[in-house]
C-alpha positions as CSV (number, residue, x, y, z in Angstrom):
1,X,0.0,0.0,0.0
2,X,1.5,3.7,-0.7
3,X,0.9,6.2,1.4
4,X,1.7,9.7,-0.1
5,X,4.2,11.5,2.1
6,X,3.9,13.8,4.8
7,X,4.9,17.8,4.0
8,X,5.0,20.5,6.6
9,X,1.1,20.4,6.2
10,X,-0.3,17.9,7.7
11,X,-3.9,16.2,6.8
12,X,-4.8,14.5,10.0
13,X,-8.9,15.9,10.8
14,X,-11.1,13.3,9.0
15,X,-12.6,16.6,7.0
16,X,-9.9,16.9,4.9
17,X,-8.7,20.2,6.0
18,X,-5.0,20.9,6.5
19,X,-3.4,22.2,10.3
20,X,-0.8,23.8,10.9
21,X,1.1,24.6,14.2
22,X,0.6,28.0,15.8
23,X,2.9,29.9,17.9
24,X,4.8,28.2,20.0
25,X,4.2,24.7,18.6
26,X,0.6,24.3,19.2
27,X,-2.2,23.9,17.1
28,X,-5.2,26.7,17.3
29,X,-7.8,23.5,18.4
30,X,-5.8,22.4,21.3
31,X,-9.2,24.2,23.6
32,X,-11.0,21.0,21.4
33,X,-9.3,17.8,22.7
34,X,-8.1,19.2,25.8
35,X,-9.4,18.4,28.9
36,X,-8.6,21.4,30.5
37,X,-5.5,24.2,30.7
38,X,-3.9,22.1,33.9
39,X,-3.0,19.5,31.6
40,X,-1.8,21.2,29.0
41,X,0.5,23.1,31.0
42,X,1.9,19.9,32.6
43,X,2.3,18.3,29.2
44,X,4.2,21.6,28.1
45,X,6.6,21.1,31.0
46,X,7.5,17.2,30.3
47,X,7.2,17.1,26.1
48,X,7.5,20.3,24.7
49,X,7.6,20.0,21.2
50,X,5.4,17.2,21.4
51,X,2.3,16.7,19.0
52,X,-0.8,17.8,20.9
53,X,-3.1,15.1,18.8
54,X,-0.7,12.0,19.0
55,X,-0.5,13.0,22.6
56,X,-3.9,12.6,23.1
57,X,-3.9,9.2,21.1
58,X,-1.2,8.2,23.9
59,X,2.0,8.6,21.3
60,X,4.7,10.9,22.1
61,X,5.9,12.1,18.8
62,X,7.6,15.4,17.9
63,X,6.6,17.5,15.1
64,X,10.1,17.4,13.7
65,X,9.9,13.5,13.5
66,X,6.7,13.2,11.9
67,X,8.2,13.4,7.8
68,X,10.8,10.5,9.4
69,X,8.0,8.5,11.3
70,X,6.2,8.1,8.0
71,X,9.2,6.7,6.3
72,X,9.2,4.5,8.8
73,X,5.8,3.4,8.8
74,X,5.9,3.3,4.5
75,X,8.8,0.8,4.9
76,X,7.8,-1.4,7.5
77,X,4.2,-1.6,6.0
78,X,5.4,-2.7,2.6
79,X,7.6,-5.2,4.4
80,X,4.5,-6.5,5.9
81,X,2.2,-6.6,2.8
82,X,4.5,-8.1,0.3
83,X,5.9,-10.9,2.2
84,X,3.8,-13.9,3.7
85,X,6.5,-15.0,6.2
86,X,6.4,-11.2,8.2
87,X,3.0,-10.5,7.7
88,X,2.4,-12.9,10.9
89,X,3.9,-10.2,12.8
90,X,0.9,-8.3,11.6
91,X,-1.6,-10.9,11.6
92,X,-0.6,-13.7,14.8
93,X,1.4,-11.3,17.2
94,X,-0.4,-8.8,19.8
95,X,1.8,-5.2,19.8
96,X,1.4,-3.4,22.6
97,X,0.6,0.7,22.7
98,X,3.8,2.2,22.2
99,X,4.1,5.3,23.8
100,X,7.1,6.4,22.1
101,X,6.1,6.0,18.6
102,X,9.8,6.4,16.6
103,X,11.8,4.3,18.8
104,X,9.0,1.3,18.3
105,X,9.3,1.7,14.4
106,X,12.8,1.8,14.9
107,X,13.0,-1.3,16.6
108,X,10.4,-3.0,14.6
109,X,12.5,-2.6,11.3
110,X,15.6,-3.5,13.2
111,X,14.4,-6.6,14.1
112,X,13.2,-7.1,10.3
113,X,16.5,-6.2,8.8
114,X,19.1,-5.7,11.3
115,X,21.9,-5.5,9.1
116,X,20.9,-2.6,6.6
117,X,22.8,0.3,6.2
118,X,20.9,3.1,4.2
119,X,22.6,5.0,1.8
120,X,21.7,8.5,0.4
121,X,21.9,10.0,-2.7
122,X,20.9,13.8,-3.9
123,X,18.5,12.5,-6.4
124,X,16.9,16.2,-7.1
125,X,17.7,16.4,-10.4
126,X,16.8,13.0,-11.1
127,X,14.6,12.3,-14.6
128,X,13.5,9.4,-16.3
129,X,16.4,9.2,-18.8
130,X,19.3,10.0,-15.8
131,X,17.8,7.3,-13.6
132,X,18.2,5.1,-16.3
133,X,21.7,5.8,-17.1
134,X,22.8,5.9,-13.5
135,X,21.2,2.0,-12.8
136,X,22.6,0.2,-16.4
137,X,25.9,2.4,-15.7
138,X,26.4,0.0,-12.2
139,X,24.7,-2.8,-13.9
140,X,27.9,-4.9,-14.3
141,X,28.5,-4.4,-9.9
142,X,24.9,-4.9,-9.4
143,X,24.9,-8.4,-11.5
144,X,26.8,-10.3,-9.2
145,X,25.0,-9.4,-6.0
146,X,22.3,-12.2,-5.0
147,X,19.2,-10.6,-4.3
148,X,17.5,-13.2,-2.4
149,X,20.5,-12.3,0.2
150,X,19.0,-8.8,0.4
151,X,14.9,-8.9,-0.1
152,X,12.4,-11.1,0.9
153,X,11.2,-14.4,-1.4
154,X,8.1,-12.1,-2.7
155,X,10.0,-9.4,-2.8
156,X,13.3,-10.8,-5.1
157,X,13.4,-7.1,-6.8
158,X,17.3,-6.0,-7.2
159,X,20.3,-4.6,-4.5
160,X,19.8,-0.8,-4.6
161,X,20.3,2.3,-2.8
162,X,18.1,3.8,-0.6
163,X,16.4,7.2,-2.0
164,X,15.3,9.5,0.3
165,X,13.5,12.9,-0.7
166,X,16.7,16.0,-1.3
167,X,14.2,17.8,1.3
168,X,14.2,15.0,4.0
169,X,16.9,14.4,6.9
170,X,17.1,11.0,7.9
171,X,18.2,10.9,11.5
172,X,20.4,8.2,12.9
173,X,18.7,5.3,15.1
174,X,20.6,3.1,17.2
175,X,19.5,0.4,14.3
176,X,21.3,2.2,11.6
177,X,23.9,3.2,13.5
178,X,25.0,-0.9,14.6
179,X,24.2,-1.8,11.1
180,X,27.0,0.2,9.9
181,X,29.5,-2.4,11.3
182,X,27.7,-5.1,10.1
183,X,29.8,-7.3,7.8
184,X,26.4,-7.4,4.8
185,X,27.8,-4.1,3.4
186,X,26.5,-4.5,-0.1
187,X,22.7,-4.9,1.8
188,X,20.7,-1.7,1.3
189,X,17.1,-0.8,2.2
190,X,14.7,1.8,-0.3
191,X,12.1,3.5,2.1
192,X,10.8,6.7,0.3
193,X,7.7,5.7,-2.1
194,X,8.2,9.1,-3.6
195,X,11.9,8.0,-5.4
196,X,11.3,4.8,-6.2
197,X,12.7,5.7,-10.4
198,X,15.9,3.9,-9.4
199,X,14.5,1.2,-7.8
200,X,11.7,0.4,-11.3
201,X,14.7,0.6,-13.5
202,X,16.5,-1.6,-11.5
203,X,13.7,-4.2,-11.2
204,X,13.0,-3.9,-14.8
205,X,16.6,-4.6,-15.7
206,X,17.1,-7.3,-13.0
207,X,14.0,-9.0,-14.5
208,X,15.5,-8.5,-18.1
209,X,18.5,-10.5,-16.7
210,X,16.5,-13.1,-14.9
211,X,14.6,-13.8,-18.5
212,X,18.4,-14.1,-20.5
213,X,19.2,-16.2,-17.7
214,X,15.9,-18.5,-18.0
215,X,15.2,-17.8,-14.4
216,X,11.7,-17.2,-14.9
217,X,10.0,-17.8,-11.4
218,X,12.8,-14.7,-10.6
219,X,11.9,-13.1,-13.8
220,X,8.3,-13.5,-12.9
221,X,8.4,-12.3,-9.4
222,X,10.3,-9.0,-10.4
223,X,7.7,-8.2,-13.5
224,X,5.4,-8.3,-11.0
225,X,7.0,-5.6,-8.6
226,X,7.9,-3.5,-11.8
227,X,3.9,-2.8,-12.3
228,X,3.4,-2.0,-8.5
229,X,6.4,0.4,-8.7
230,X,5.3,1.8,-11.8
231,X,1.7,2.9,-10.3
232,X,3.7,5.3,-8.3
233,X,5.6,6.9,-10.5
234,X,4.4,10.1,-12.9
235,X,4.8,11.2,-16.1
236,X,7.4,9.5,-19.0
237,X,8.9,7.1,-16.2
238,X,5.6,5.6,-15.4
239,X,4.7,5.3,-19.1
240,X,7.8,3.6,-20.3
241,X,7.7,1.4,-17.1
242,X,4.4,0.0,-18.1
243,X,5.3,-0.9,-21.6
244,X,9.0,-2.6,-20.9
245,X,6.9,-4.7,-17.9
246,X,4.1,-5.0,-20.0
247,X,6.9,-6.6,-23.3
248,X,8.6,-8.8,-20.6
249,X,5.7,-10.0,-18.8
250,X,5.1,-11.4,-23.1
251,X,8.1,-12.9,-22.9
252,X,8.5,-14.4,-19.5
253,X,4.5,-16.2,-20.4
254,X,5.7,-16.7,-23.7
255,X,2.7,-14.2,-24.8
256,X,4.3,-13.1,-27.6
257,X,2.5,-11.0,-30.5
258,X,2.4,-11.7,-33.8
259,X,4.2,-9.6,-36.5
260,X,1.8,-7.9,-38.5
261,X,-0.3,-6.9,-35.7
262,X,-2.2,-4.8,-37.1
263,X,-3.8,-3.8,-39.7
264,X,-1.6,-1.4,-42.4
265,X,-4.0,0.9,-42.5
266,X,-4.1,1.0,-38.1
267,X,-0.7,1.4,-38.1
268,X,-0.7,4.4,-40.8
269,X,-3.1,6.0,-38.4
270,X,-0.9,5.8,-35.6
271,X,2.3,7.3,-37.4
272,X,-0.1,10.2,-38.2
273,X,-0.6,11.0,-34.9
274,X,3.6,10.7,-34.1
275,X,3.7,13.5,-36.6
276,X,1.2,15.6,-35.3
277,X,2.5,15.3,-31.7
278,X,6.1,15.9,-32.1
279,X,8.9,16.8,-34.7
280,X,10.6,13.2,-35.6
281,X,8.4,12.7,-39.0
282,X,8.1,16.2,-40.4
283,X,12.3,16.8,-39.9
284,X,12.5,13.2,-41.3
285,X,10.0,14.1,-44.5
286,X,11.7,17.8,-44.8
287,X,15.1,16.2,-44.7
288,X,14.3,13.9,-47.2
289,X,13.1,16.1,-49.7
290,X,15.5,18.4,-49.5
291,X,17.9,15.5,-51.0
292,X,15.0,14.6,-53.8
293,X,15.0,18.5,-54.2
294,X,18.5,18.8,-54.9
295,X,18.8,15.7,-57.1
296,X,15.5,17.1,-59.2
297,X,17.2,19.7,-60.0
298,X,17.4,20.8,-63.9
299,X,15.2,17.5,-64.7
300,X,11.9,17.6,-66.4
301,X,10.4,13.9,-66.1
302,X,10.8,12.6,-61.7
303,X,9.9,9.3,-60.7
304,X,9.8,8.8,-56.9
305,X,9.5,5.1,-55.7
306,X,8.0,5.8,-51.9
307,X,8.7,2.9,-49.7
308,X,6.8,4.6,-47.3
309,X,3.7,6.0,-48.9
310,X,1.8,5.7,-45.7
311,X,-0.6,8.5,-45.7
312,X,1.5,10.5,-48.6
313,X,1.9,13.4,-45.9
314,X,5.5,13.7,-46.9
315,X,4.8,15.1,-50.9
316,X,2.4,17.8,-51.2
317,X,5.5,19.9,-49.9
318,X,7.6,18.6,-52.3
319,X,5.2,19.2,-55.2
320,X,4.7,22.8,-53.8
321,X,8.5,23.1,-53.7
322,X,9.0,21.7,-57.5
323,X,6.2,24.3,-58.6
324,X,8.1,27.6,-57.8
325,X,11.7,25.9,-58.9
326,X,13.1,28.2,-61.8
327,X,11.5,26.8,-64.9
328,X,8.7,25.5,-63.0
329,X,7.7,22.3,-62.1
330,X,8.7,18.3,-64.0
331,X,6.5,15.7,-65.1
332,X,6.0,14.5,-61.2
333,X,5.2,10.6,-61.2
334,X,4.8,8.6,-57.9
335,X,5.0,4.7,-57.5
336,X,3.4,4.0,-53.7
337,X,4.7,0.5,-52.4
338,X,2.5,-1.3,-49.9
339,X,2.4,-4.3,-48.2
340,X,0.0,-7.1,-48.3
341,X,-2.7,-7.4,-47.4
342,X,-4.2,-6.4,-50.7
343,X,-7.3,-5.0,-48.8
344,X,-4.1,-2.1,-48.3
345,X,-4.8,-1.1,-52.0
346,X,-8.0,1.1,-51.2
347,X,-6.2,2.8,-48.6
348,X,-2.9,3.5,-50.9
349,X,-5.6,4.4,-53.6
350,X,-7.4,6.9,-51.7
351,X,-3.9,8.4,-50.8
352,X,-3.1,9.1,-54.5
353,X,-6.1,10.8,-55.2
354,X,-5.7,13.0,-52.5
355,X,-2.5,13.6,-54.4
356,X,-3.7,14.0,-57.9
357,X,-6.6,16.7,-56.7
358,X,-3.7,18.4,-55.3
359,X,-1.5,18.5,-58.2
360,X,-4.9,19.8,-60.7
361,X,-4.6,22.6,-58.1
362,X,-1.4,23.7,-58.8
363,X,-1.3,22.4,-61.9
364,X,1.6,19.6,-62.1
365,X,1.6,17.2,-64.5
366,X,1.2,13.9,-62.1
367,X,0.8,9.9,-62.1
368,X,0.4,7.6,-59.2
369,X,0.6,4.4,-59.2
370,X,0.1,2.0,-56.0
371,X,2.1,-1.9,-56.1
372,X,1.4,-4.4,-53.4
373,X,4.0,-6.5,-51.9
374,X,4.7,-9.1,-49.0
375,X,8.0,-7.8,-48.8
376,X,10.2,-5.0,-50.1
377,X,12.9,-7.6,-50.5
378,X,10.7,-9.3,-53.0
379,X,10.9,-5.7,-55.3
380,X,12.0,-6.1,-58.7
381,X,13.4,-2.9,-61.2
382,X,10.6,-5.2,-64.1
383,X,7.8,-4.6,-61.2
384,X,8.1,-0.6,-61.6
385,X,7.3,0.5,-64.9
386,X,10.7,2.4,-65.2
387,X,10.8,4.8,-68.0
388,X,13.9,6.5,-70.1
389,X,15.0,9.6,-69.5
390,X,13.0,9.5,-65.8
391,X,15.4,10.6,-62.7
392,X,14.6,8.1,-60.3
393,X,14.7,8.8,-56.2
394,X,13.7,6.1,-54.1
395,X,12.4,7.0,-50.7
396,X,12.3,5.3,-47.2
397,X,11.4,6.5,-43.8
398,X,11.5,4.0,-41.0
399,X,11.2,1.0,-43.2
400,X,14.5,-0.7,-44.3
401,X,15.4,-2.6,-40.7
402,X,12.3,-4.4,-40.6
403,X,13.9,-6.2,-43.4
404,X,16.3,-7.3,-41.2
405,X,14.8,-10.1,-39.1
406,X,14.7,-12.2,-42.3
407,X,18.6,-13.0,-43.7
408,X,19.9,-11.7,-47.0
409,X,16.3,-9.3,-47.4
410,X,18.5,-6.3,-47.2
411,X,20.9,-7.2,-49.9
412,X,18.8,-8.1,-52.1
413,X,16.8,-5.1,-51.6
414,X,20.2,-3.5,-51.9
415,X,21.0,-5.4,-54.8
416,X,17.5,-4.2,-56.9
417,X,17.9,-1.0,-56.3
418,X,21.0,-0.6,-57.4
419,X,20.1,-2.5,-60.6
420,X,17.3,0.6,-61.2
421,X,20.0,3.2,-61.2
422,X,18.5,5.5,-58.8
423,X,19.7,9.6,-58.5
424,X,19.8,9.4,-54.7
425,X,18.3,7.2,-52.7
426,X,16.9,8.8,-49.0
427,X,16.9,6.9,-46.1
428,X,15.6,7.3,-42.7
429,X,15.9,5.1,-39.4
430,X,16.1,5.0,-35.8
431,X,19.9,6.0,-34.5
432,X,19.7,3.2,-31.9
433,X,21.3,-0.6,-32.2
434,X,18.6,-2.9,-31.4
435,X,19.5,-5.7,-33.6
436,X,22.1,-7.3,-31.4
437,X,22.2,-11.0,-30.5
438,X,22.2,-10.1,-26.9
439,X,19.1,-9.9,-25.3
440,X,20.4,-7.9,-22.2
441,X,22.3,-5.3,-24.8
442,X,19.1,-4.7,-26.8
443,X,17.2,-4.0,-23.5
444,X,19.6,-1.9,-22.2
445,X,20.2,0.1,-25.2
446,X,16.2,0.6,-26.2
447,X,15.7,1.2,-22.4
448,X,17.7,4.4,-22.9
449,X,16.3,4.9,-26.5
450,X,12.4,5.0,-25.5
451,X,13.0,6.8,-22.6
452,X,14.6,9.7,-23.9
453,X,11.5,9.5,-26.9
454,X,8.7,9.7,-24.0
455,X,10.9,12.5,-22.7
456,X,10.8,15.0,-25.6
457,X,6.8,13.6,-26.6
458,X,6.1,14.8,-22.7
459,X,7.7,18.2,-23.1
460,X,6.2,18.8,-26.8
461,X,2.6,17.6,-25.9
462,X,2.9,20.0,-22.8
463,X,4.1,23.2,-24.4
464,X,7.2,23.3,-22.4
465,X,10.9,23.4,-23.0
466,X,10.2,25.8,-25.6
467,X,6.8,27.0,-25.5
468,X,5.6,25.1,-28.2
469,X,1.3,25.0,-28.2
470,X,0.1,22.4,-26.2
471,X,-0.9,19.2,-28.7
472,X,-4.0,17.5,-28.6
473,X,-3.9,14.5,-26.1
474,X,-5.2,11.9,-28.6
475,X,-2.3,12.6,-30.7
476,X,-0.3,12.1,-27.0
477,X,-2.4,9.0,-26.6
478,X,-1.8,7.7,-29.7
479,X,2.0,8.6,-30.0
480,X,2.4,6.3,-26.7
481,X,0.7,3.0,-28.6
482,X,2.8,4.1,-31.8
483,X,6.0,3.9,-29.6
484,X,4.6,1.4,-27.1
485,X,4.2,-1.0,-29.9
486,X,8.1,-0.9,-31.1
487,X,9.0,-1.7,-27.7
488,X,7.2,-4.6,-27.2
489,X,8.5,-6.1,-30.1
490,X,12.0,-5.1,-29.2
491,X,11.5,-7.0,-26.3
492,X,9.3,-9.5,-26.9
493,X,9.8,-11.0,-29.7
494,X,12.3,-13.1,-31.8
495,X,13.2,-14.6,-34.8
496,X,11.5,-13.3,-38.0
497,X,8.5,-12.1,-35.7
498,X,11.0,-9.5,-34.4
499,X,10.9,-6.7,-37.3
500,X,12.4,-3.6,-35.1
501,X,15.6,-4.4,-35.8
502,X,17.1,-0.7,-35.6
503,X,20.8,0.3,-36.7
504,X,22.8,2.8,-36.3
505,X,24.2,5.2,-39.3
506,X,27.6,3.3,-39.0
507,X,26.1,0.0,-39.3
508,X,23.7,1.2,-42.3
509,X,26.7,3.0,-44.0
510,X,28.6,-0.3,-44.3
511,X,25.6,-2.2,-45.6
512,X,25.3,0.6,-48.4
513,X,29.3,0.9,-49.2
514,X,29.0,-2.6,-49.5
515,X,26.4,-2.8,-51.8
516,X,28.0,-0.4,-54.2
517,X,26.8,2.9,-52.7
518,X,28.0,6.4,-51.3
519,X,26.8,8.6,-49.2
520,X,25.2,12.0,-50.4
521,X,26.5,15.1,-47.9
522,X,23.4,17.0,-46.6
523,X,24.4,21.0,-47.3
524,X,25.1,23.8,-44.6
525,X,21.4,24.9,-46.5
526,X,19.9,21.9,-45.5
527,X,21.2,21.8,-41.9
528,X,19.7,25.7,-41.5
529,X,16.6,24.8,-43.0
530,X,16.2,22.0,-40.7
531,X,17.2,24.0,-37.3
532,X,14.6,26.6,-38.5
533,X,11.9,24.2,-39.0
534,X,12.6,22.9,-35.5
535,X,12.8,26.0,-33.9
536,X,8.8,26.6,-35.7
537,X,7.6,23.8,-34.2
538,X,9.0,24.0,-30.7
539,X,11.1,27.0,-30.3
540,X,14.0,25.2,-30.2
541,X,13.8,23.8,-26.6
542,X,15.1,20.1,-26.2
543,X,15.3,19.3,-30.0
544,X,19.0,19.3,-31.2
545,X,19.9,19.2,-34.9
546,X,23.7,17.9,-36.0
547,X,25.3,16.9,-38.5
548,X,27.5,13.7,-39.0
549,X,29.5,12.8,-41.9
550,X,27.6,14.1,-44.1
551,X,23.9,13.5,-42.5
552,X,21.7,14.9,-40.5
553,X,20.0,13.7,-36.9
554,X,17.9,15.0,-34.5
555,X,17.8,14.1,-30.9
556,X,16.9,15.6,-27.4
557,X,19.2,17.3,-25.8
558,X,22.4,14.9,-26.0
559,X,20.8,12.1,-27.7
560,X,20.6,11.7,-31.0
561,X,17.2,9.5,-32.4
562,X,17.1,9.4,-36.0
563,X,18.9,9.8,-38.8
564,X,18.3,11.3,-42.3
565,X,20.8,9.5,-45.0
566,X,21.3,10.4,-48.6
567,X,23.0,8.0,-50.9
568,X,23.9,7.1,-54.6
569,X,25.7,4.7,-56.9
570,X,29.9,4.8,-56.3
């Protein structure tokens, strides 16, 4: 059970209203549950600084000790709850009315752990993506501590250190203070329900460890304390939580879902909201056709093969952009690839009209032409009507590492497009590595990744760290599931039912120079253009745009998240 803490307020009158101490250390309604003045004035004398209403309950408790009494009282009750074995002591043994209130608790969780020795840490600048780096950063001195040595069975959760609020004093009790020379040194206690981000990341990655390890009654036992510690947390750190112990929980029951989930058309829906809730797509689509832009240039007859035609958001810019080019605009076609099923084809349909009653507005010659596949490996140069004297561009945002999970699918994608001769080719992807072999790796690593991502869609659906307006909560909602689902399958899944098989631009760069390719450098135009478009959306704030080698990524803060590669034929 949590138990929200104590502040200098206290809410103790069963009407909800808050008391506070008057002059002097006594409450204005001491005339209300006193007797009369005699005893007040002999209860001055023996306890001053005593509280007045404990003291009528038959507790003598100072006001000072009241924020370090409820620690107390939050720890030893959790003890109780969450273990069979010492909730006897709750349920079998009679407890007499302590009159001194402290040094009871303080006994009580002596005799429950006598050999913990608390440790403190400054934790007010603590966020989700610092907490996370400060637990995987000690993961390796962490691993070889037992934690049955330190918890109870139920409550197997990980060694940690004890967070206490940066507001808080902890005093020292004869318990603590013998527990100091207790030879357990690596034994540690966590007390304050308010802190508990260190202690979720390190269940979550102690349970990660217990599923590489096959321990899964450990695994199990630690998913479980994950959700209860997740209920009290707030804001990205609760939300990441719950989909990490939500993908292990699959794993550890063997609950794993399918790949496709859902349906194209669902999952097109969801990407629409990422882009209305934060900048990741429209830098990615702005990026991208600045390259197509660039390689357009001078040309009269374009052919763009969209690997990604989704809901073909990304090319009434570009249209608009090739109208008010210097000799105005080329004979514009578009080839929209989807995958099966073949029910998709109404949906990619109803995209390219969108698209054609655009172009009759601002009067560019256009074709569109949808082409179902089960999989981009299985594209051919004979499937794509490719015409002479057409400058090809093929375009791809967040697609080419789900082509990963099944072998040789990326070269001989690789191997057909080079066979069409493209201008440039314009790639977008996830700056993270979670295609490793090694499960514990891959968690780590997207562990870090999402939580940074729930970070910035916080501070953009919120309006802060930047001022940017506050975005609709459905497209919040829906940018969680949109995320929520790739972490899951990071997690959860294997084999060829695994298809978020991120890569860094280093690895992708070596697929591509082996496959006969180059990269394209972005220009000092582009990288302005970008930052300015940024700055639009969110006033700049937590968004960071860099270049490297040649490319462009954006990130938050010191974290770079996705990439934006150009390349052509060597």
């Amino acid at each position: 059970m949590k138990r929200d803490q104590p502040q200098e307020g206290f809410n103790f009158n069963g009407g909800g209203g808050s008391t506070s101490a008057a002059a002097g250390g006594f409450p204005d309604w001491r005339s209300d549950v006193a007797a009369s003045s005699n005893m007040w004035d002999e209860t001055e004398k023996q306890d001053a600084g005593v509280d007045e209403l404990f003291a009528v309950l038959g507790y003598n408790l100072k006001s000072s000790d009241m924020a370090d009494v409820a620690d107390k009282i939050q720890h030893l009750e959790e003890a109780l709850v969450n273990d069979d074995e010492l909730s006897q002591l709750a349920s079998d043994s009679v407890h007499y009315n302590p009159s001194n209130l402290s040094k009871w608790l303080e006994t009580m969780m002596a005799d429950l752990n006598p050999t913990i020795q608390p440790v403190v840490i400054d934790d007010s600048a603590m966020n989700t993506v610092t907490a996370i780096a400060n637990v995987t950063a000690n993961e390796e001195a962490t691993a070889t501590v037992d934690p049955t040595s330190i918890f109870p069975e139920n409550l197997v959760s990980v060694p940690d250190v004890a967070i206490y609020h940066p507001g808080k004093k902890l005093k020292p009790s004869p318990a603590t203070a013998s527990a100091s020379t207790s030879n357990n040194s690596n034994a540690v206690v966590l007390v304050d329900s308010q802190d508990n981000g260190i202690r979720l990341v390190h269940t979550l990655v102690a349970c990660a460890r217990g599923v590489q390890e096959e321990n899964f009654q450990q695994a199990e036992n630690l998913v479980k304390q994950a959700g209860i510690l997740a209920v009290s947390q707030a804001g990205p750190m609760k939300k990441v939580a719950a989909y990490f112990s939500e993908a292990l929980a699959r794993r550890i029951y063997r609950f794993r879902p399918q790949a496709p989930q859902d349906s194209p058309a669902f999952n097109d829906l969801l990407q629409m909201h990422f882009y209305e809730a934060c900048p990741y797509m429209k830098f990615a689509h702005f990026t991208a056709n600045q390259a197509i832009l660039e390689a357009f240039a001078g040309k009269k007859r374009v052919h763009v093969i969209d690997f990604s035609m989704k809901q073909g958001m990304q090319w009434p810019p570009l249209m608009q952009a090739l109208v008010v080019r210097p000799g105005g605009p080329p004979s514009f076609r578009l080839t929209g690839i989807g995958m099966s099923p073949a029910d998709n084809i109404d949906h990619m349909q109803e995209s390219g009209w969108k698209l054609g009653r655009l172009a009759d507005t601002i009067r560019v010659q256009f074709e569109y032409r949808p082409l179902i596949v089960e999989s981009l490996a299985d594209i051919e140069p004979g499937m794509l009507d490719l015409r002479p004297g057409e400058v090809v561009v093929v375009n791809s945002i967040f697609d080419f590492h789900k082509l990963l999970a099944k072998p040789g699918a990326i070269e001989r994608l690789l191997s057909s497009l080079k066979a069409m001769k493209p201008e440039i080719i314009t790639l977008v992807e996830q700056e993270a590595n979670h295609n490793g072999a090694d499960f514990m790796e891959r968690f780590n690593e997207s562990l870090h990744y999402y939580s940074t991502f729930f970070d910035s869609l916080e501070s953009s659906c919120s309006g802060g760290d930047g001022g940017s307006p506050a975005v609709h909560n459905k497209d919040k909602i829906m940018s969680e599931v949109y995320l929520g689902k790739q972490i899951c399958n990071v997690v959860a899944c294997e084999g060829e039912d695994r298809i978020e098989r991120h890569e860094t631009l280093t690895q992708w760069k070596t697929r591509f120079e082996l496959a006969g390719f180059q990269a394209v450098n972005f220009g000092s135009n582009a990288f302005r253009q970008a930052s300015m478009l940024l700055a639009i959306f969110a006033g700049g704030g937590g968004y960071r745009v860099e270049e490297n080698n040649g490319c462009l990524r954006l990130g938050w803060h010191t974290r770079p998240l996705i990439t934006t590669s150009a390349w052509k034929l060597r």
